[in-house]
N, C-alpha and C positions, 0 to 999 in steps of 0.2 A: 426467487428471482423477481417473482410479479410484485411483493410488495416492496423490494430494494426498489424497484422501478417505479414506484407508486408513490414511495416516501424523496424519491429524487424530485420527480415530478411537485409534488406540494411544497418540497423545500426550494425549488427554482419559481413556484408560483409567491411564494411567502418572504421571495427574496432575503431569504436564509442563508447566505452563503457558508456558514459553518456546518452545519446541517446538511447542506448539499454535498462539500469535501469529504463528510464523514460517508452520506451514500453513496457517492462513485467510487469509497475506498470500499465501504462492502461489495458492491458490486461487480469490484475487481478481486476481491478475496471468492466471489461466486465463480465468476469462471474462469480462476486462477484450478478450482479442486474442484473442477467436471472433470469426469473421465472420458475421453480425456480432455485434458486443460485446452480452453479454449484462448489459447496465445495472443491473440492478435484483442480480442475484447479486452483482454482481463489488462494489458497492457496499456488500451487505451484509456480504459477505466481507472488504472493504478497513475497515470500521465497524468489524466486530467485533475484528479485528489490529489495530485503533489503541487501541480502548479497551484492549484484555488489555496492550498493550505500554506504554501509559502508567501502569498499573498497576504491571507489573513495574521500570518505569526501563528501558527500554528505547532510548535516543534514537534510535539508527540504525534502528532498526525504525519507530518513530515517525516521522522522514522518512521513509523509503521507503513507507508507508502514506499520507502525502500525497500524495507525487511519483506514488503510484499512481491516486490517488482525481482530484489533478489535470489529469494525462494525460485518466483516462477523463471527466471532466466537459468539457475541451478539445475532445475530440474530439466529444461529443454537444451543445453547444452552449450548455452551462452556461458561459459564460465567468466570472462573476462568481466561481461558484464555482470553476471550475477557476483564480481569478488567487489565491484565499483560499488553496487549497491549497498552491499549488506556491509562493507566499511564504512561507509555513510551513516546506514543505521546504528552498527555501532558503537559511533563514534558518537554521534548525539544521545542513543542510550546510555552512556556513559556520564557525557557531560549533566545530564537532567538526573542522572542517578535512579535512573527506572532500570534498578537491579533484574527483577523478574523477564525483560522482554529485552534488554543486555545476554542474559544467558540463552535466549530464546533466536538470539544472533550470531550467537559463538556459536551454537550448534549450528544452524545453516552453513556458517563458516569452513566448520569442518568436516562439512558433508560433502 
């Protein structure tokens, strides 16, 4: 968590913004899988990576900030939401044909 926080920090000093998106998506993948999942961070962190990454044009990022946001709402009992998400993901995993993290959404799906 200390150097996710470390490489965020350099990347908003280096005015990085891609680099940044990609660390508040780590950041939010960290305390998406604390035990237990720390909901409310991992959330704001998986937020804030999807706004900056749709800004920049980012689409793989922009799945993966679903598939992230999905998982963690799946697992806390948001279904509604976690079905909103992980249709998002993919649905854009499919269009980019990133086979490998496409099946890695149908699983969350039918979880």
């Amino acid at each position: 968590m200390k150097r996710a926080g470390r490489a965020l920090s350099l990347s908003r000093d280096a005015q990085e913004r891609g680099h940044e998106a990609r660390a508040l998506r780590l950041l939010g993948e960290i305390a998406a899988r604390r035990n237990p999942p720390d909901v409310e961070q991992a959330d704001g962190y998986y937020r804030q990576a999807l706004e900056l990454a749709n800004q920049l044009g980012m689409r793989p990022l922009v799945a993966h900030c679903h598939l992230g946001l999905g998982t963690l709402y799946g697992r806390t009992g948001k279904r509604q939401e976690a079905r909103e998400h992980l249709a998002a993901a993919t649905m854009m995993y499919r269009e980019m044909g990133m086979t490998y993290w496409l099946e890695q959404a149908e699983v969350e799906m039918g979880a």
